[in-house]
Structures are given as structure tokens and as C-alpha cells.
N, C-alpha and C positions, 0 to 999 in steps of 0.2 A: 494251190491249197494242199496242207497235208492232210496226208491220211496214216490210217495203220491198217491194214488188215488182217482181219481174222480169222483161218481157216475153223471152222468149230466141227469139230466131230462128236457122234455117239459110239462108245464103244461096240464092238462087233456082239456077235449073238451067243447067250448066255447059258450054261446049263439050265433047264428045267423053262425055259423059253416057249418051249409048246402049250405053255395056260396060262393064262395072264395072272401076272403075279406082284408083290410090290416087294422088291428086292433090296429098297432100301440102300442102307449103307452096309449091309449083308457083305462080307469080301465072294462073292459066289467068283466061278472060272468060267471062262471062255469055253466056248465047244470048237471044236475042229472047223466049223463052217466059220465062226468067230474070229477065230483066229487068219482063216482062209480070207474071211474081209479086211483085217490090217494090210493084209502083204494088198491085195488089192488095190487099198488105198494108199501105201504106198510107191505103185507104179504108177499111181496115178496122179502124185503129186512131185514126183521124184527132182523135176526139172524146177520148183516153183523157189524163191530165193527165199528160203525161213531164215528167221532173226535169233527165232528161239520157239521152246518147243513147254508149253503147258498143260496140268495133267491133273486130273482128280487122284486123289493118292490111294483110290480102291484098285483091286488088282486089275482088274478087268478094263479098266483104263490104263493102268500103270506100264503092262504088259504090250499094249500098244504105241503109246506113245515112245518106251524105250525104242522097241521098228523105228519108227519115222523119223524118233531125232538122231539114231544113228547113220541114217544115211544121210545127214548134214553135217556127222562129227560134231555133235550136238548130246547134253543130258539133259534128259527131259525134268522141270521145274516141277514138283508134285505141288500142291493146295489144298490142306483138307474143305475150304470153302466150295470148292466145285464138286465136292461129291453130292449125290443124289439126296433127297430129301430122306429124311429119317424117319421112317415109317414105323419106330417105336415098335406096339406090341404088334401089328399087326406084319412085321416085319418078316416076310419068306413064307406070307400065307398067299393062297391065290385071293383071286377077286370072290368067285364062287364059293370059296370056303367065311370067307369075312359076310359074304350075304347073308346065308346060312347061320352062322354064328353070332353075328353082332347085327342084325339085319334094322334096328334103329338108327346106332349110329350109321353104319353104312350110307342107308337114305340120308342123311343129315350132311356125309359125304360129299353124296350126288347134287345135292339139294345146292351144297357151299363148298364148292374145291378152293378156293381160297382161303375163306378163315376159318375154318373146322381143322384144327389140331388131331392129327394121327395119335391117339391113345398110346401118350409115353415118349413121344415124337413131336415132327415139327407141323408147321404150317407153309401154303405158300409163300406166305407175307415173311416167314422168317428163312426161307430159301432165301426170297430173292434181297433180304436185308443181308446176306453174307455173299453172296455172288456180284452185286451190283456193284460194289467197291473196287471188289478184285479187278473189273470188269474195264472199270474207267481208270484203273491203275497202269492196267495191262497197255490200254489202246492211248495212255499219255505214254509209256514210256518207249513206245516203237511207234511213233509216226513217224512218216516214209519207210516201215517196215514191213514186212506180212511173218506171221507167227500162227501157230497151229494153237490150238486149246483142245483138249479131250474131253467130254464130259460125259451128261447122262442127258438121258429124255426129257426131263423134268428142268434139271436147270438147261438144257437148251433151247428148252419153248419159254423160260422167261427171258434170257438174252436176245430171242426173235421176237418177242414180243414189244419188249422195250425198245429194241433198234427200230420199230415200223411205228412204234405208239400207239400198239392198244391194251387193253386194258388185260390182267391176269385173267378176267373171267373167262378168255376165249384161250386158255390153255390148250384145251383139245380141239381148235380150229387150224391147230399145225401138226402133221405129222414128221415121226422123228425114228426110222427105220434104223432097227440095229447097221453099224458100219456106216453110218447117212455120212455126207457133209456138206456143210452151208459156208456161206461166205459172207462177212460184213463187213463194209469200210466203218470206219468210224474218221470224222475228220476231226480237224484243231479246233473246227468253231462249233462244236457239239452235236454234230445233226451226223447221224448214220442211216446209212443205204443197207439192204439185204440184197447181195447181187446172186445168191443161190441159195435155195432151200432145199434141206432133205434127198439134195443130189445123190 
């Protein structure tokens, strides 16, 4: 039976990383440690046989994925579909500062990370309506391949979510560490395995 697999990673770690923040589609930079997690994860997948190499087109992914698919002799494929959910107004504010500030909606947040709309921004439901396509595009066009994907936190807990079948509401039931990477087969007859998570 084929497959494809997917290496999926989360960009490494970001300026202003020290307080939780929603950075959105923000282009923020890599920090030195950030950065120090690519090359990481590029020794640590150096030997694996990539097909092709795909990337959120924010810099903080862009920047990494160029690492990884150059040591394939490889350019990395960008998608603005895989960038992180659009966090609209609330975009580059911490969690604390949005409590403080908008502390209704907030709770209504908390209440419905699904379909509560980021003020000016998206929702899950409209994340994962521009990610899921890419997703079943990517994994038809490289079976018997493996391929890297770059993304963010957010769209990587919906593509782990959807490969195991559960539901968006358990978004924060998966953690997704700056530099992480997971691993999914996807096969021909539609059924995909998580063979690593948040590694």
C-alpha cells in the first residue's frame, strides 16, 4: 500500500517568545536559539530521502525551510494556506494584555476556540478550510514519497488532529514546541497514522 509522508514541523523560536503571544500572520524573526533549532533539525533529518520541501511563506518558516531543502538541492515550495491563523486585531498582543483589554471577548475565546472569530481575523473553522486541501493535495501528489511541510502551532494541531480523528475542540490536547517535528503517513486509501508527535 502507498503512502506519503510528511515530515511537519513548527518553526523554531521567535522574538518576543517569552509571554505568550498570538503572533498571527505577523512576519516576526527568529531568535538565535530559533534559528539554532533549524540547523538542529536539519542534522537530524539530513540522511531522510525528501521529495520536496513545503513552507508557510511567513518568514520564520521561510527561513527554515530554505536550511532544509538546501541540503536536498531542493527550493522550498512557500503557501500562504499554511500560515498561522490571522489573529486580526488582536494580532502581536500577549494573552495577558487581550485579558486585560477585551476581557469578554476573551472569555468567549476560551469558552469557543473554534468558532469565535479573532476580531478582524479568522477562526479555526476557516484555518483549517484553507489547510485541509493543501494537505490532501500534498499527500496525493508524493505517495511513496516523504516531504517536509513547515508550519505554525495552530495549523499543526489541526493536521494532527485530523490524521488521528478528533475533533478541533481538543486543539490544546496537543503540544507543538517551537523547532518540534511530527511525522504522518497518509496512505492511497485515505486513513493516516501519526507515527511522531512534537518530537
Amino acid at each position: 500500500m502507498n503512502r506519503a509522508r510528511v515530515h511537519l514541523l513548527r518553526h523554531g523560536e521567535v522574538v518576543g517568545a517569552e509571554e505568550r503571544r498570538y503572533n498571527g500572520q505577523a512576519d516576526v524573526g527568529l531568535t538565535p536559539k530559533g534559528e539554532a533549532q533549524y540547523g538542529f533539525l536539519a542534522m537530524r533529518m539530513k540522511k531522510l530521502p525528501i521529495a520536496a520541501v513545503y513552507s508557510s511563506d511567513l518568514r520564520r518558516c521561510v527561513e527554515g525551510a530554505r536550511l532544509l531543502a538546501g541540503g536536498y538541492g531542493l527550493q522550498p515550495i512557500l503557501h500562504p494556506e499554511l500560515r498561522e491563523v490571522d489573529a486580526g486585531k488582536w494580532q502581536g498582543m500577549t494573552w495577558s494584555e487581550i485579558e486585560k483589554k477585551h476581557p469578554k471577548a476573551w472569555k468567549q475565546r476560551l469558552k469557543d476556540i473554534v468558532n469565535f472569530p479573532f476580531p478582524g481575523g479568522e477562526n479555526l473553522l476557516d484555518v483549517a478550510a484553507r489547510v485541509r486541501p493543501l494537505m490532501v493535495d500534498i499527500a496525493a501528489r508524493h505517495q511513496g514519497e516523504d516531504v517536509i511541510v513547515v508550519a505554525h502551532g495552530g495549523v499543526n494541531r489541526i493536521l494532527l488532529l485530523d490524521a488521528i480523528g478528533a475533533p478541533l475542540e481538543a486543539m490544546f490536547g496537543i503540544e507543538q514546541d517551537f523547532g518540534c517535528m511530527n511525522c504522518i503517513d497518509y496512505f492511497d486509501d485515505g486513513r493516516s497514522v501519526v507515527r511522531l508527535l512534537n518530537g
